[in-house]
N, C-alpha and C positions, 0 to 999 in steps of 0.2 A: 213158644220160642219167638221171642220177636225178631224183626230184620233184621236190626245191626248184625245179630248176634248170628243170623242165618248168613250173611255175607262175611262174616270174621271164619265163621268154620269153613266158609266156600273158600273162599284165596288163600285159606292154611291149605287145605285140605290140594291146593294146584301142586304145590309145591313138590311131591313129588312125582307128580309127572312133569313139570321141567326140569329136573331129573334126567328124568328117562328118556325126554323125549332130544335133550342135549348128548346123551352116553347114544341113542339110538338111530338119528336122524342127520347127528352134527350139524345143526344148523349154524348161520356164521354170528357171531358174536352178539350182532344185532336184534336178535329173535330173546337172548335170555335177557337182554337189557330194558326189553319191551315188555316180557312177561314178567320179570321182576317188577319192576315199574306198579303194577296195576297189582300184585300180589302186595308189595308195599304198601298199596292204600290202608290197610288193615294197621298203619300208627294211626288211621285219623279215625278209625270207629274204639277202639281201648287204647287209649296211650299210657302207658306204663314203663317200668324199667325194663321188662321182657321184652314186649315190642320192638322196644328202643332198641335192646341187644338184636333182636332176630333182623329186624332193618341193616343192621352193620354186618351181621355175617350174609345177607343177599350181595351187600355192595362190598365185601373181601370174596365173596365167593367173582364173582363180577371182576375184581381186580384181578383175581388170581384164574383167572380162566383157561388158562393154556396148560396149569398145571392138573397135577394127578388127584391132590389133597384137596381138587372144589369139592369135591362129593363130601369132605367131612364139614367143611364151612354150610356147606344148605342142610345138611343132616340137622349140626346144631341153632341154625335159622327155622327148621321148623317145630323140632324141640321146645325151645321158646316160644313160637307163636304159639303152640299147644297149650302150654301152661298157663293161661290165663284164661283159658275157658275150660280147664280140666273140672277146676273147682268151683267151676257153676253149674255145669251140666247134671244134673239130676241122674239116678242111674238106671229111673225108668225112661228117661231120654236120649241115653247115649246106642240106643236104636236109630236114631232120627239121624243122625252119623250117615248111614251106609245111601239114604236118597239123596244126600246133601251130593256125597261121593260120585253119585252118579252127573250132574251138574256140572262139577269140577273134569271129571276125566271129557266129557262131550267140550265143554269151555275146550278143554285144554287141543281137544283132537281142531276145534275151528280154528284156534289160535295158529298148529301148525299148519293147517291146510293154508291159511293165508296167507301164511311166509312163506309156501312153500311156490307162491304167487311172484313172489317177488325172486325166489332164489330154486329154481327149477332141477338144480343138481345136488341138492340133498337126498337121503336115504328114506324111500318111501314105508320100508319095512316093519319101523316104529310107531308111523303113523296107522297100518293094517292093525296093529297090536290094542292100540289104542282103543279102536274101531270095535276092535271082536271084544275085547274089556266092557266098553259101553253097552253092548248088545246082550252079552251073558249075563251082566248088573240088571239091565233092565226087562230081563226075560226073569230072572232071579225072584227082582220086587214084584212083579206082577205074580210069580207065584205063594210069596210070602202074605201079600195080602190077601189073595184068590183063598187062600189057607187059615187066614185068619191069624196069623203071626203081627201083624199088625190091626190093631182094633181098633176102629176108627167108628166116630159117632158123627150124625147128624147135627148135632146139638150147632155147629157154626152157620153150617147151609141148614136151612131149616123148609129150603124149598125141595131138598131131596133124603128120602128113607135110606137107615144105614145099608140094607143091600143093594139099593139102588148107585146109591158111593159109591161103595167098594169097586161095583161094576165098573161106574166110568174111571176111578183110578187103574182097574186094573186093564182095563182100553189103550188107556194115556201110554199108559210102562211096556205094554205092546207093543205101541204104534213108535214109542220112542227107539224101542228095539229093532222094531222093522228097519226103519232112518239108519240107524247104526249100520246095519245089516250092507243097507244101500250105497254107506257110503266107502263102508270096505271091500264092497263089490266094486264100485266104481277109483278105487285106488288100486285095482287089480289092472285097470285099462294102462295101457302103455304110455297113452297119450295125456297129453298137458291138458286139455278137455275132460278127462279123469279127475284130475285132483280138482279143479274148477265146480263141477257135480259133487263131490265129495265135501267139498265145502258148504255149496248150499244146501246138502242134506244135513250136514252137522249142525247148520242153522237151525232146518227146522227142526232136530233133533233137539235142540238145545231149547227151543220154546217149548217143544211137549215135554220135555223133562222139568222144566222149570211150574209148568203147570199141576206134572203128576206128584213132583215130591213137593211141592208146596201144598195142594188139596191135603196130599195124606198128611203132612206132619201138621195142619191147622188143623184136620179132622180128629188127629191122636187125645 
């Protein structure tokens, strides 16, 4: 899988949790505008008629924001961004999906911790959800590969043996888990010092995650 193509699945793949985290958290208008924004980049890795579509139903969804009907505008925005990688993706690759997933939801959980920086009376309940998502995902992968559901070969790293792999990926998707763990624990605090921690553990959540599903899916 090369980059582009790992960064086109990652900012489809946000899309619905800004969603969730707009139906769950109500952030103010500003946060979807932000997180569209950088979901959008995905015209400039495939530009095509899809894209092109899915870009216009982000900025109708955007328009129409105060209505009941945005959820069917980003439904059909991520629709379309879907389709132009349906039919590249191999279908002994469309495993590679579910670490990408993981990426996307931790992205998505920092994104709201930081807004949540700026705008302190939002609903912290979406962001706990998010949280335990991230943690059970990443408890999930570390057993999948522990299991061998995922087969991963040395052949890239050539300075480490497949069991010794597996090992440290299955570490990484731990320790990613843990982070998670941490920073839903720390969205339990009452205090504005809570989400603050919550955030920079979604940081470092979001470097071990990028670490562990990048190894494994180079290793596949």
């Amino acid at each position: 899988m090369q980059l582009s193509e790992f960064t086109y699945i990652f900012l489809t793949l946000c899309i619905p949790f800004l969603y969730y985290i707009v139906e769950s958290t109500i952030p103010k208008k500003g946060f979807s505008i932000l997180f569209g924004s950088i979901i959008s980049l995905n015209i400039f890795i495939k530009v095509n008629n899809f894209t092109l579509f899915g870009l216009f139903f982000i900025l109708f969804f955007l328009y129409k924001y105060d209505k009941k009907e945005r959820i069917y505008y980003l439904f059909l925005s991520f629709i379309l961004f879907c389709v132009p990688i349906l039919g590249q993706i191999e279908i002994n690759n469309i495993k590679n999906v579910i670490p990408i997933l993981l990426i996307s939801s931790v992205f998505s959980s920092m994104m709201i911790g930081h807004w949540f920086l700026v705008d302190p009376t939002i609903n912290r309940d979406g962001m706990k959800k998010i949280a335990k998502f991230s943690m059970y995902l990443s408890l999930g992968l570390s057993l999948l590969v522990f299991t061998n559901f995922y087969e991963s070969s040395s052949d890239f790293f050539n300075l480490l043996d497949n069991e010794l792999l597996n090992n440290v990926i299955v570490f990484l998707f731990i320790s990613a888990g843990l982070l998670s763990y941490g920073s839903f624990k720390s969205l339990q605090e009452k205090s504005y010092t809570g989400v603050m921690a919550s955030t920079g553990l979604s940081y470092l959540s979001l470097i071990v995650s990028l670490g562990a599903s990048g190894t494994l899916i180079l290793s596949l």
